[in-house]
Residue frames relative to the residue before (quaternion, step in Angstrom):
aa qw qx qy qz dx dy dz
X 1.0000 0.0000 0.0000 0.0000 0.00 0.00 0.00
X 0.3556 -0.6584 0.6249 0.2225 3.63 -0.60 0.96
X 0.6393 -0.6640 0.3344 0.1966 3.00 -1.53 0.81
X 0.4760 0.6009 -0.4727 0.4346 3.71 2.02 -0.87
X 0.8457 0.3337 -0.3118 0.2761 3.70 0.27 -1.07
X 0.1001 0.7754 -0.4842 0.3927 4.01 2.06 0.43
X 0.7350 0.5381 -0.1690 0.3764 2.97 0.20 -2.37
X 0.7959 0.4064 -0.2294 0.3858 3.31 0.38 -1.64
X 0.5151 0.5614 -0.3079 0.5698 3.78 1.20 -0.36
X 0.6583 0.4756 -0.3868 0.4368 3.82 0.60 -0.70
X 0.4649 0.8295 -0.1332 0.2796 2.42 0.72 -1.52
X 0.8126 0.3037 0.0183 0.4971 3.27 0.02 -2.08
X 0.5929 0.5331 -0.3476 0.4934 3.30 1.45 -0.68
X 0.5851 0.4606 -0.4590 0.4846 4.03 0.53 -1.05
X 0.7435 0.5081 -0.3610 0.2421 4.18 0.66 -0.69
X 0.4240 0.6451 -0.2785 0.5714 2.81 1.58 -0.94
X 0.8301 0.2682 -0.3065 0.3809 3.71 0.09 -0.68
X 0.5392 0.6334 -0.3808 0.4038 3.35 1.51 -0.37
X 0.6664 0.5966 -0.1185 0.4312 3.20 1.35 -0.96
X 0.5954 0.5929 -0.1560 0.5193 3.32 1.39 -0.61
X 0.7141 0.3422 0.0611 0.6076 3.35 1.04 -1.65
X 0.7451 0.2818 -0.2357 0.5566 3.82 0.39 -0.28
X 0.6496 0.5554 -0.3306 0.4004 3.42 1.39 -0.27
X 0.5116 0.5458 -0.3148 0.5842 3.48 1.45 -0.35
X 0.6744 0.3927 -0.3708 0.5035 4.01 0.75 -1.10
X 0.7455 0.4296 -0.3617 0.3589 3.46 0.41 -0.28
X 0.4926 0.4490 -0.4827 0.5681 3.86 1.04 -0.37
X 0.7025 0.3681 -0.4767 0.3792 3.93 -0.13 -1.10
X 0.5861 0.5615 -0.4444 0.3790 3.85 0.87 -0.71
X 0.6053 0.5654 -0.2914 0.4785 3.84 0.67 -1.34
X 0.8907 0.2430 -0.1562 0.3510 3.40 0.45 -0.89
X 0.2424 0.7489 -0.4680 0.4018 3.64 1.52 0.27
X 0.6858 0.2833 -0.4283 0.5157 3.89 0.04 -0.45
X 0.8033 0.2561 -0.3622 0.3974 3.98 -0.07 -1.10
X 0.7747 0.2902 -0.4186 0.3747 3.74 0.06 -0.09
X 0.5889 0.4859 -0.4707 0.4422 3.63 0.58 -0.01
X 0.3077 -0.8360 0.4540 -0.0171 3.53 -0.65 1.13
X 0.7655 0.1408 0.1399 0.6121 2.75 1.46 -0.69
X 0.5191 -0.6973 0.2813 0.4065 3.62 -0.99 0.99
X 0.4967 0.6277 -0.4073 0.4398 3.64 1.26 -0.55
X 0.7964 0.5353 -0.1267 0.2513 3.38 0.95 -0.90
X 0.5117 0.4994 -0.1837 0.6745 2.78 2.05 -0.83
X 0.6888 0.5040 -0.3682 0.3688 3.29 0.82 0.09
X 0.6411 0.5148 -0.2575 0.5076 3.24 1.24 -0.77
X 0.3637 0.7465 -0.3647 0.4213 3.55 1.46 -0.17
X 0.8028 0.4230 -0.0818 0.4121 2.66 0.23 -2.60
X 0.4385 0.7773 -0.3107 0.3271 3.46 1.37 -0.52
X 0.6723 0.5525 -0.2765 0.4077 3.40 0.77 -1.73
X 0.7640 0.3235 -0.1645 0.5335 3.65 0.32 -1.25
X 0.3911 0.6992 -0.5680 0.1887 3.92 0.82 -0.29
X 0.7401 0.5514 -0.1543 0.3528 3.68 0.66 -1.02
X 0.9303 0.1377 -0.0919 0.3272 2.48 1.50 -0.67
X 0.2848 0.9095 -0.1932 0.2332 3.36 2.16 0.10
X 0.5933 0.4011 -0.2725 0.6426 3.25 1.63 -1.00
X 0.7810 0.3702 -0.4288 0.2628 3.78 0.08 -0.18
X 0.4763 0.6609 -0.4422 0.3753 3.04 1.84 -0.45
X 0.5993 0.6220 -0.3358 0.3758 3.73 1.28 -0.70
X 0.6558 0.5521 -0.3558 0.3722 3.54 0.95 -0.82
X 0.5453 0.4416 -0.5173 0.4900 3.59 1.07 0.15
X 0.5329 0.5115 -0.5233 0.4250 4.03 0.54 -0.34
X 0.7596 0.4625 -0.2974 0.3473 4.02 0.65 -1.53
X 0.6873 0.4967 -0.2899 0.4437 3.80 1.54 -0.45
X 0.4096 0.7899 -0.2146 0.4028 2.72 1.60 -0.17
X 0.5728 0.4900 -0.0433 0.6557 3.00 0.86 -2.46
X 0.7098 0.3722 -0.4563 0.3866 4.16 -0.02 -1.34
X 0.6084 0.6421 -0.3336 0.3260 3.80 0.73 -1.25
X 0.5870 0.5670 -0.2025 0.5413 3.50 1.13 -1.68
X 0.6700 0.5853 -0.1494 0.4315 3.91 0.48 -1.13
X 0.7544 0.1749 -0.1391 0.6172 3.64 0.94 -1.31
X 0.7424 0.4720 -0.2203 0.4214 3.84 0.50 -0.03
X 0.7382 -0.0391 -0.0837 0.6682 3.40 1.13 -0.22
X 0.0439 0.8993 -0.4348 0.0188 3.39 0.02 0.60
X 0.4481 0.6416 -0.3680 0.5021 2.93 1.85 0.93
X 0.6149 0.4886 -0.2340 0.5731 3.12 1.22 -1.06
X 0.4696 0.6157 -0.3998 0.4904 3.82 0.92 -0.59
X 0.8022 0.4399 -0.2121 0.3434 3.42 0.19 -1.44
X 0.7709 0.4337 -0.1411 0.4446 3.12 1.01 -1.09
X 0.6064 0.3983 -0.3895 0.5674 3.49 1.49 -0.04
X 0.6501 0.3849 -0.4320 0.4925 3.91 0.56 -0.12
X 0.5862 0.4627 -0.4538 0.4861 4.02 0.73 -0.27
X 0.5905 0.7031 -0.2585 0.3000 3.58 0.61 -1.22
X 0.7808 0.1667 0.1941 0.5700 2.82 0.01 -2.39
X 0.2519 0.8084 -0.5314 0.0261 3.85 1.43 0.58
X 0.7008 0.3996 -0.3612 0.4677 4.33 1.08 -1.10
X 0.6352 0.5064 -0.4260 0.3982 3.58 0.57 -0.52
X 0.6405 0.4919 -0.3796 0.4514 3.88 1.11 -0.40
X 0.8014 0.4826 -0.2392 0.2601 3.21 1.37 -0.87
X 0.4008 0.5880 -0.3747 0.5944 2.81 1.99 -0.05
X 0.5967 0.4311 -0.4169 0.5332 3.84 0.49 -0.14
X 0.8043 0.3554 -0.3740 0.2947 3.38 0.08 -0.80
X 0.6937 0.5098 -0.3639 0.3556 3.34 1.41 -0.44
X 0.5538 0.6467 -0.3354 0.4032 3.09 1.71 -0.19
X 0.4672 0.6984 -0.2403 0.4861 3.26 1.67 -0.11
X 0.5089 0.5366 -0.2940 0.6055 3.31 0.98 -1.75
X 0.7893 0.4431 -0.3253 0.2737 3.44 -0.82 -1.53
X 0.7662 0.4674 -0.2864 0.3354 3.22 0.46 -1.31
X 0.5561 0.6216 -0.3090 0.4570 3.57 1.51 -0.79
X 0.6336 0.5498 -0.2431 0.4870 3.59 1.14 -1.44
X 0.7265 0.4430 -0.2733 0.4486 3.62 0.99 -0.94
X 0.4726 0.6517 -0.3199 0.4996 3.79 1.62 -0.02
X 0.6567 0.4324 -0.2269 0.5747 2.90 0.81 -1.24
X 0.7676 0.4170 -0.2572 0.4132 3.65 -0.50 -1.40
X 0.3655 0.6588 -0.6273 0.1971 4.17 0.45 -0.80
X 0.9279 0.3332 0.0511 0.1595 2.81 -0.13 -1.88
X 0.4369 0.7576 -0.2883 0.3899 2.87 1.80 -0.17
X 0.7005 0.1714 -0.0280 0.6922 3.55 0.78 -0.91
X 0.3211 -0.7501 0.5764 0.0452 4.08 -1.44 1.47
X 0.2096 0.8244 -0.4161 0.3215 3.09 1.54 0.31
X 0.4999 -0.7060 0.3983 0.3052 3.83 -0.23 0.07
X 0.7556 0.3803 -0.1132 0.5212 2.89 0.71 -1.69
X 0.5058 0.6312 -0.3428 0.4777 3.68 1.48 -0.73
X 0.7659 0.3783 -0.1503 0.4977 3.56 0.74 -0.71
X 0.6519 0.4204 -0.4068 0.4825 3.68 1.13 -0.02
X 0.4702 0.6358 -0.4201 0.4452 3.33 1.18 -0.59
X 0.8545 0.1777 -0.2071 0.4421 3.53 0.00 -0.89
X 0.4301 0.5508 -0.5387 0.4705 3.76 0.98 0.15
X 0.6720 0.3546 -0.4574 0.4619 3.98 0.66 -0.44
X 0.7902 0.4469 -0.3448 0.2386 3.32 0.77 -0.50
X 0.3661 0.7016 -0.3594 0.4946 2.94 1.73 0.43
X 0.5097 0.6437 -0.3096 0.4795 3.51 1.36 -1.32
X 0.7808 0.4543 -0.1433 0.4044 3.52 0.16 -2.42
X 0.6177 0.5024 -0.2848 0.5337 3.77 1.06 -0.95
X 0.7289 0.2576 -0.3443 0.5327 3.45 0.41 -0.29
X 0.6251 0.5126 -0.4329 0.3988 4.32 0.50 -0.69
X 0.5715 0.6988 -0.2505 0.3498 3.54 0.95 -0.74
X 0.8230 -0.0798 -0.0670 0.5585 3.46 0.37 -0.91
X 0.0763 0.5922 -0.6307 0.4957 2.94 0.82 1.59
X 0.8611 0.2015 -0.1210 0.4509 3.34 -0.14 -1.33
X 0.2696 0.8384 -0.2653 0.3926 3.32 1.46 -0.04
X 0.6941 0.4471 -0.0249 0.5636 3.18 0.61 -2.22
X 0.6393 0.5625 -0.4008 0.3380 3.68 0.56 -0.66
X 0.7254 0.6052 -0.1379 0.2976 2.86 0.64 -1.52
X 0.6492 0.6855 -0.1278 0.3038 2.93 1.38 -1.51
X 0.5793 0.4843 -0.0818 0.6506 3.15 1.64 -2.09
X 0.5763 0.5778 -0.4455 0.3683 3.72 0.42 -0.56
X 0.6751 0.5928 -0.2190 0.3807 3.25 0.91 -2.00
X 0.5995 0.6907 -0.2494 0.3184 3.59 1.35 -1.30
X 0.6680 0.4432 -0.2141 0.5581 3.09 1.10 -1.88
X 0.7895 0.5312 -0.1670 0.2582 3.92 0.31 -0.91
X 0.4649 -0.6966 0.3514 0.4184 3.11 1.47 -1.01
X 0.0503 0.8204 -0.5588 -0.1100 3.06 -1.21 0.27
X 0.6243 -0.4663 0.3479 0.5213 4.05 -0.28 0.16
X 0.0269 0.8027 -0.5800 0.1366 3.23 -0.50 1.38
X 0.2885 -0.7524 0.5599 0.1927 3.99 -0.32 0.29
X 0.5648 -0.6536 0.3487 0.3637 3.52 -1.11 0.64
X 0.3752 0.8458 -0.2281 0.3029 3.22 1.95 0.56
X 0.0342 0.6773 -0.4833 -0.5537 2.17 2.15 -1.80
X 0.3395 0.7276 -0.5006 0.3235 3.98 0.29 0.40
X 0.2127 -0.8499 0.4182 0.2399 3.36 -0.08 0.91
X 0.3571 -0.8820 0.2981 0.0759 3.77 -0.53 1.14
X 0.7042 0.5571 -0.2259 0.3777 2.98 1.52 -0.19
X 0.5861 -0.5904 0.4248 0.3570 3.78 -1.01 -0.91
X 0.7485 -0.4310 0.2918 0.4109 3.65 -1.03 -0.03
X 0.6447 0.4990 -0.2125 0.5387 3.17 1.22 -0.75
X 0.7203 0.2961 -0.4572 0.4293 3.59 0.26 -0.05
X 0.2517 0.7887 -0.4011 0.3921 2.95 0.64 0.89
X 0.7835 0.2390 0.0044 0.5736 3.01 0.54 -1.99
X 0.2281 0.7102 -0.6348 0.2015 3.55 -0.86 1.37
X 0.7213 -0.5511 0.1243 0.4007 3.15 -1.28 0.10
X 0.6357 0.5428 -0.3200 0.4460 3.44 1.11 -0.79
X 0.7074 0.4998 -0.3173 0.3862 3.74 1.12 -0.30
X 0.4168 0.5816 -0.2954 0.6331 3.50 1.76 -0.50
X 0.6551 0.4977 -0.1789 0.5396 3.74 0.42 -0.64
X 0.8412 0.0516 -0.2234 0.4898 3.61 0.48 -0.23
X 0.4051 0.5516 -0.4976 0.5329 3.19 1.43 1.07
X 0.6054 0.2866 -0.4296 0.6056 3.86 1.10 -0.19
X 0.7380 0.3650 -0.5153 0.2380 3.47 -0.23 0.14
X 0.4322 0.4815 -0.5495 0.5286 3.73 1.49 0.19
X 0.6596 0.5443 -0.4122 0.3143 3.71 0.29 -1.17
X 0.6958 0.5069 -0.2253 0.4563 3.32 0.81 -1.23
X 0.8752 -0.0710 -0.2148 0.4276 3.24 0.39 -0.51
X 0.2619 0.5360 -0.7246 0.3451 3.07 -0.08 2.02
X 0.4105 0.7127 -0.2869 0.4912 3.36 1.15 -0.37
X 0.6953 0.4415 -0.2743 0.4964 3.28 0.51 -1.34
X 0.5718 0.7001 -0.2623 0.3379 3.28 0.83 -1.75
X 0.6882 0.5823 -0.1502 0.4058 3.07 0.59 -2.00
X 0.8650 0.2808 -0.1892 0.3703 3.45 0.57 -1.43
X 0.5159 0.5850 -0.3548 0.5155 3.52 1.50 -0.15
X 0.7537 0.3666 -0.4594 0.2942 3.53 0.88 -0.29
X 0.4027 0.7388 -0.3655 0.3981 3.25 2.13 -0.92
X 0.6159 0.6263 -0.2867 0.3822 3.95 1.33 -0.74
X 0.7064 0.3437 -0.2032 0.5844 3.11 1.20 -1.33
X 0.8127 0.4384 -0.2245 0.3113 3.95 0.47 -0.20
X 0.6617 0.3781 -0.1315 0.6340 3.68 2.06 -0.32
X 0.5696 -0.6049 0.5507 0.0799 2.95 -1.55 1.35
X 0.5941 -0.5684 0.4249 0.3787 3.06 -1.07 0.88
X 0.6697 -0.1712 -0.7189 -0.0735 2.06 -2.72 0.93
X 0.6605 0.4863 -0.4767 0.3162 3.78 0.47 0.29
X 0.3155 0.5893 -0.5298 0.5221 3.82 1.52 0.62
X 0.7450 0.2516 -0.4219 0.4512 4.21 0.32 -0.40
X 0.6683 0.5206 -0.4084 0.3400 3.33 0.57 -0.88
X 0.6427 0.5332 -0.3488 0.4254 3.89 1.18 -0.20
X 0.5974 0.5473 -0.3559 0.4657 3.15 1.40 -0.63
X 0.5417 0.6723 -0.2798 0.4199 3.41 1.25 -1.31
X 0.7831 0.3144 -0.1573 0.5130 3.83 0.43 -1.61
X 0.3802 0.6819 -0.4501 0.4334 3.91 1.44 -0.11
X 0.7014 0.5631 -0.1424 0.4130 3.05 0.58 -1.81
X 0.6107 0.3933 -0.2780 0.6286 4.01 0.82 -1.07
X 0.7508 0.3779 -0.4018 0.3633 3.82 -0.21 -0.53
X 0.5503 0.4882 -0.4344 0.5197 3.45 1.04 -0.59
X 0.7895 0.2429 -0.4878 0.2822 3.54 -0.32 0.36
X 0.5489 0.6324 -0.4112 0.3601 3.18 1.24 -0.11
X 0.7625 0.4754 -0.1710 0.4041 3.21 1.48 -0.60
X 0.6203 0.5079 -0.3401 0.4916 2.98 1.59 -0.14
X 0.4418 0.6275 -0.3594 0.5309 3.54 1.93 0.03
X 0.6750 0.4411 -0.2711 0.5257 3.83 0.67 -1.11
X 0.5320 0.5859 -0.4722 0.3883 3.95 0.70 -0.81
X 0.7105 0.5899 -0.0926 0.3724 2.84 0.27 -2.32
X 0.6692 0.5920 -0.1185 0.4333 3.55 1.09 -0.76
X 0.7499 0.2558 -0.1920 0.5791 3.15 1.09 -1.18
X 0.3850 0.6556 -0.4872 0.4296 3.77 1.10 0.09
X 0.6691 0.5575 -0.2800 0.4039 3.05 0.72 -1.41
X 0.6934 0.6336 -0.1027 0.3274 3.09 0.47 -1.50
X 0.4053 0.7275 -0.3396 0.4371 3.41 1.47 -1.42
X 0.8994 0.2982 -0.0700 0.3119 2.93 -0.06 -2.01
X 0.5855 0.5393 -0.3231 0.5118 3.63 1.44 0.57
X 0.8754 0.2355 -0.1341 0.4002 3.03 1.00 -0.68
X 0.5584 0.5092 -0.2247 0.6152 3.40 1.89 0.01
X 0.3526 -0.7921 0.3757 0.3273 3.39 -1.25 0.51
X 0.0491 0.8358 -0.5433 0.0618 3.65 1.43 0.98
X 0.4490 0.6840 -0.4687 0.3329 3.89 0.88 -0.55
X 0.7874 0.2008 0.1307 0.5680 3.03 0.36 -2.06
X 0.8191 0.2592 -0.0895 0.5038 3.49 0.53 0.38
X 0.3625 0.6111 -0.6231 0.3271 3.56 0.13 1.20
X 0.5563 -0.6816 0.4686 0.0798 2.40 -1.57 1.65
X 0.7132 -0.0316 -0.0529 0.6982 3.76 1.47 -0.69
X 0.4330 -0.6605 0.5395 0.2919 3.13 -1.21 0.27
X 0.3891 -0.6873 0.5591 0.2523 3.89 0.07 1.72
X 0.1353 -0.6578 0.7263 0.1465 3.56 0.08 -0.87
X 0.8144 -0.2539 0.0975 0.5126 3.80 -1.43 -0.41
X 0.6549 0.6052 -0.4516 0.0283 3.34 0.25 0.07
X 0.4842 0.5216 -0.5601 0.4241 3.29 1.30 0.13
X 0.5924 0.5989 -0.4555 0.2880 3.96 0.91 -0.30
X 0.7389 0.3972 -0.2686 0.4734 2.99 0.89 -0.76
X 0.6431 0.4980 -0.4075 0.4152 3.86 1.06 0.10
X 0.4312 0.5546 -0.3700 0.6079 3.38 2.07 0.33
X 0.5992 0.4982 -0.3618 0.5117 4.14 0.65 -0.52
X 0.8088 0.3941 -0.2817 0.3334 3.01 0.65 -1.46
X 0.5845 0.5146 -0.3639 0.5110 3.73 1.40 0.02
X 0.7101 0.2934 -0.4051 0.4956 3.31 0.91 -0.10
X 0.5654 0.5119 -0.5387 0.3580 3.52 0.45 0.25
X 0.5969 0.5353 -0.3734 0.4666 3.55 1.17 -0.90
X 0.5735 0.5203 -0.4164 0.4765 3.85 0.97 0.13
X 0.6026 0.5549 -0.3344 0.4660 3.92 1.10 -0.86
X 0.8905 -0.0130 -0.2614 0.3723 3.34 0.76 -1.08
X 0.3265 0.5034 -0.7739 0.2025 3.63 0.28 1.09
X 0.4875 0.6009 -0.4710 0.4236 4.30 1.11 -0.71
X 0.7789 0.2760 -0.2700 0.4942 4.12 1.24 -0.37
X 0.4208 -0.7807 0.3864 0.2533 3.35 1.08 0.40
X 0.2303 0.6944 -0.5331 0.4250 3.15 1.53 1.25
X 0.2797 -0.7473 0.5870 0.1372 3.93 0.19 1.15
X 0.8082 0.4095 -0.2355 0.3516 3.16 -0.13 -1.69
X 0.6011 0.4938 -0.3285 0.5356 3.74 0.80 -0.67
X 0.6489 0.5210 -0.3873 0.3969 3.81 0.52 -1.04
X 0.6124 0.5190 -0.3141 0.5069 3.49 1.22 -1.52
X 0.7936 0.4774 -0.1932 0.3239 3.18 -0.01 -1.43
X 0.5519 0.3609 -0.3003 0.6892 4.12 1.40 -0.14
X 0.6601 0.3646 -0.4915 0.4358 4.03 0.03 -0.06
X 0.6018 0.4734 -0.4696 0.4396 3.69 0.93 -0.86
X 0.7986 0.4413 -0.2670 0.3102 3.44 0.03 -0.94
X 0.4500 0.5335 -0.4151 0.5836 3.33 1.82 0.50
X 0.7170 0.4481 -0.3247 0.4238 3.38 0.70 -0.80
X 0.4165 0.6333 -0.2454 0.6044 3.56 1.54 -0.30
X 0.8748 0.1384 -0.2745 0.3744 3.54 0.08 -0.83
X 0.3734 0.6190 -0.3880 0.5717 3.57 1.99 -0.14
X 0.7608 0.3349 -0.2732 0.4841 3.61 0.03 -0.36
X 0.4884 0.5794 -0.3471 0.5525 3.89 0.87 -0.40
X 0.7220 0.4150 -0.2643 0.4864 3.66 0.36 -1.47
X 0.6853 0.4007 -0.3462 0.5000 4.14 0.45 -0.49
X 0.7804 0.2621 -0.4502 0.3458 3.57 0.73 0.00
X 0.5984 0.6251 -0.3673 0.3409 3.21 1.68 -0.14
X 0.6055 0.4695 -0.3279 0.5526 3.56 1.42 -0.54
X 0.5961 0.5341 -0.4509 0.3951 4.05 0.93 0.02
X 0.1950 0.9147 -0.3035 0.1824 3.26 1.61 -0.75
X 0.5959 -0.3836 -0.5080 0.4896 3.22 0.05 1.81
X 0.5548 0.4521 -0.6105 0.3393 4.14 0.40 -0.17
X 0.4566 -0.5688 0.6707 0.1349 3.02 -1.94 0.30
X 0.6684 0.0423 0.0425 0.7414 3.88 1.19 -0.97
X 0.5633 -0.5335 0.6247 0.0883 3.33 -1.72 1.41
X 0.0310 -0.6415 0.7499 0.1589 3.73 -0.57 0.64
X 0.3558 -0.5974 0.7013 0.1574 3.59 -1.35 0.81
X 0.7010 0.4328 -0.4432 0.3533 4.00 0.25 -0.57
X 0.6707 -0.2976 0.1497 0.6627 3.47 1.47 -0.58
X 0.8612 -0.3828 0.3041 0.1392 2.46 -1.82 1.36
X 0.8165 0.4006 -0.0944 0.4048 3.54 0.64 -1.52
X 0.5098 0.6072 -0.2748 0.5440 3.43 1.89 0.00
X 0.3158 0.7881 -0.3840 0.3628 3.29 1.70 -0.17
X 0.1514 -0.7909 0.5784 0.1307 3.59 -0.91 1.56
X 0.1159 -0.9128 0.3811 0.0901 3.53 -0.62 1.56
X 0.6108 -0.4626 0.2426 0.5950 3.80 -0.40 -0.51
X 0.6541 0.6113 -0.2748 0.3506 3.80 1.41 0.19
X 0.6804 0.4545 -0.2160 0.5328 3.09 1.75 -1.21
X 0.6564 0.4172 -0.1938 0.5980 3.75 1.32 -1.05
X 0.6411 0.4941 -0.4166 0.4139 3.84 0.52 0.50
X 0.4720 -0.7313 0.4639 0.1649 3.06 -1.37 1.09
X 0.8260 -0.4397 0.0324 0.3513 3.41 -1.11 0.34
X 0.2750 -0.6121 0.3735 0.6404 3.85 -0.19 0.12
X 0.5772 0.4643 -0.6373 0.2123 4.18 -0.47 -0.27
X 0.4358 0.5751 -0.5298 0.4458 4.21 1.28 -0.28
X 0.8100 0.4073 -0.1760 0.3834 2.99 -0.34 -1.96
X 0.6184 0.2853 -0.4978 0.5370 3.91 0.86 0.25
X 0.4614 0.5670 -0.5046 0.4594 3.90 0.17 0.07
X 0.7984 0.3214 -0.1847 0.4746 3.25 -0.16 -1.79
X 0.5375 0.5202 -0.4903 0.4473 4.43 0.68 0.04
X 0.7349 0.3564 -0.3017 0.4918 3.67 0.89 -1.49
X 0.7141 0.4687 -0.4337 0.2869 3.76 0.62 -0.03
X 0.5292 0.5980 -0.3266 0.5056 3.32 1.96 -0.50
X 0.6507 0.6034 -0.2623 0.3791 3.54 0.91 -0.77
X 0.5950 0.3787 -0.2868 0.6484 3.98 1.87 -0.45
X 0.8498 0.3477 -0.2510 0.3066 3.75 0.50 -0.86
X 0.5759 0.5336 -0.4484 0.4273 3.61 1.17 -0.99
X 0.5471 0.6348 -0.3925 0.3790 3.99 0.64 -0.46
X 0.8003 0.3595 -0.1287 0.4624 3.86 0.93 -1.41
X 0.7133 0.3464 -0.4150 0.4460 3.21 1.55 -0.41
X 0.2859 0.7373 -0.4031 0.4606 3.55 1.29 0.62
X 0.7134 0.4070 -0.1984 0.5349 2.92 0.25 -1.72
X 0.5691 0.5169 -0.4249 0.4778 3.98 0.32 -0.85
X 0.8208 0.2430 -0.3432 0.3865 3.90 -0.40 -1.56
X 0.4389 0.6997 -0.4328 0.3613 3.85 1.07 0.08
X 0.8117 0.3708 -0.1050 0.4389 2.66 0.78 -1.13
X 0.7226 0.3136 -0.4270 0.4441 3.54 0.69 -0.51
X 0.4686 0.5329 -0.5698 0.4144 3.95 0.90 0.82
X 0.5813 0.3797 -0.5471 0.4676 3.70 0.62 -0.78
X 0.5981 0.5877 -0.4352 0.3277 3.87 -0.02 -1.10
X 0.8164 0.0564 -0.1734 0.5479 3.63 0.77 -0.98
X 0.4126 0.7032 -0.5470 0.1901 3.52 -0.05 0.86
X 0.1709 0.6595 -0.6687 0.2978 3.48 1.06 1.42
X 0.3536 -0.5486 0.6909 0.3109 3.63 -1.76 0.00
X 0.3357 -0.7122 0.5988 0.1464 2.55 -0.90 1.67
X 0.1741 -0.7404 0.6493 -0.0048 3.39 -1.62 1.05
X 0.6789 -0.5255 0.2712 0.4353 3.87 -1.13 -0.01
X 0.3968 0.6015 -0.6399 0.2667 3.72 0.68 0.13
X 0.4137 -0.7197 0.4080 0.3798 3.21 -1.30 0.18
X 0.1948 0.6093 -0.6289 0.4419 3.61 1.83 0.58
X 0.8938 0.3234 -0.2484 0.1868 3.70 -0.41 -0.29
X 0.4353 0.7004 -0.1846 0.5348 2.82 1.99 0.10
X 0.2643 0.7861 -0.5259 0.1885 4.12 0.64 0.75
X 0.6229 0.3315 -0.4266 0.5658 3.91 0.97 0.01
């Protein structure tokens, strides 16, 4: 295996985990105003992910650092490109962190709804954000034989990209409320299972949709980059199975089959992008791949022998600091630190 397509495999792997792990902080974030009834309650929410929200992010920034030293074409052309739609993510990011922090600081009411929505908007945002983005990848966008990206904000927004912005949205949601299942005390452990249950179909409606869709609005026909074989089938099973058992109140299984949908849903977009990185829509041959947008091989051997000592310890680390906090949090206020 050459090292350009290493990168592109890491890579996909640091998303996959961003997606997995930030995808849960963002459903509990979306939902924090309508199931938390109460301020005790909205705390104990904000609780679950307290420990762990800012590291879930450092897989997005190693991510972005990986993308940056290894293709730094594709870097360029996705931050020129997609520069207001990132920044509207990134500030939605900012906020939502600031509103972590700040909740609790002041018992004021209104002081504390204010930033419980912005906790909500900071987390609904690039949810739907991410969709769009990956959509734009698989589909195209106005590229020049520059790789220079040629277009405007608006070609962006179409139907097939709006569409895989509800299926991140949707199922972070899901995420969100399956984990609120496996990490909160009752009475907001049923009501998550309860609103689990309603989002799973909404999301297994958008999936199913944008599959479809794929093949209408992408050139996967005449142009696949790998051949996914079963795995988008089985990242369809594995969403409907995560419907069977939230219907058996088998949490941990429900959680533990949606991730591994979100895993194989992400897996399929880098395997069918396979060698481009960005879709040129003006043509085909303007396509930015892991060869033309990649940096030298003496980088991309550096950055393997340094991934190869650290990705292991900062592993080991976010392991650990989940076993440490994997009490269910309940209403004492021992458990109550956001």
């Amino acid at each position: 295996m050459d090292l350009n397509t290493l990168w592109f495999i890491l890579i996909g792997i640091l998303f996959i985990g961003y997606f997995i792990l930030e995808g849960f902080d963002f459903g509990v974030g979306i939902w924090l105003p309508f199931l938390g009834k109460s301020d005790t309650q909205r705390r104990m929410i904000i609780n679950t992910i307290g420990p762990h929200w800012d590291g879930n992010e450092v897989w997005l920034i190693t991510a972005g650092g990986a993308m940056f030293a290894a293709f730094p074409g594709w870097y360029a052309t996705l931050f020129s490109g997609f520069y207001l739609p990132l920044l509207i993510l990134l500030v939605a990011l900012i906020v939502r962190g600031i509103a972590l922090e700040f909740r609790s600081k002041d018992e004021n009411p209104r002081w504390r709804r204010f930033w419980d929505w912005a906790i909500c908007i900071g987390s609904l945002l690039p949810s739907f954000l991410w969709g769009v983005a990956f959509a734009n990848f698989v589909e195209g966008v106005p590229i020049d034989a520059t790789g220079n990206y040629v277009g405007s904000f608006w070609d962006l927004i179409n139907v097939y990209s709006v569409l895989g912005g509800l299926v991140t949205l949707t199922g972070f949601m899901l995420q969100g409320a399956l984990f609120l299942t496996l990490k909160i005390s009752e009475p907001i452990q049923s009501k998550a299972r309860k609103t689990a249950g309603n989002i799973w179909v909404a999301t297994v409606i958008v999936l199913l949709a944008a599959i479809v869709a794929t093949y209408f609005y992408t050139d996967i026909l005449t142009k696949l980059g790998v051949n996914p074989g079963p795995i988008p089938i089985f990242a369809v099973i594995a969403a409907l199975a995560a419907g069977w058992f939230i219907r058996q109140k088998q949490d941990g299984w429900a959680f533990i089959v949606n991730t591994l949908a979100v895993v194989l849903s992400t897996a399929t977009i880098f395997i069918i992008l396979y060698p481009r990185v960005m879709v040129s829509s003006l043509d085909p041959t303007f396509s930015l791949t892991i060869f033309n947008s990649a940096s030298n091989p003496n980088t991309l051997r550096i950055m393997s022998i340094v991934a190869l000592i650290f990705v292991p310890l900062v592993l080991l680390y976010q392991g650990w600091s989940y076993w440490v906090f994997r009490k269910r949090i309940t209403a004492d206020p021992g458990d109550l630190h956001y």
